[in-house]
Residue, then its C-alpha position, 0 to 999 in steps of 0.5 A: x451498483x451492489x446492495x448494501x444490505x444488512x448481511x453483506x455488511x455483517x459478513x464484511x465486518x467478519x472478514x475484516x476480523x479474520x484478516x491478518x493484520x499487515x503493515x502498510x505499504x511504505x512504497x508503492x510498487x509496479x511495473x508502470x511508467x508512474x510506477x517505475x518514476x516514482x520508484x526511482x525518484x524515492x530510491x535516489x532520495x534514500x541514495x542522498x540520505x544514505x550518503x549525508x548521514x554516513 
């Protein structure tokens, strides 16, 4: 168990500062069998949108 001392969160809050802000991700993405299923489940439903809509 790490300390939680006064300095080490001051030195957190710093980074968060300095952190570039990025979008979340919208999907997630891998190379494992979860992954991969979810991946393929999410671009079938985008397939299905895509061909209702135009």
């Amino acid at each position: 168990m790490t300390a939680r001392t006064a300095r080490k969160i001051e030195i957190q809050k710093k980074k968060r500062r300095r952190a570039i802000p990025r979008a979340k991700v919208t999907r997630s993405q891998g190379n494992t069998a979860g992954a991969r299923k979810r991946l393929k489940k999410v671009a079938g439903l985008a397939r299905g949108r895509k061909t209702a809509a135009g």
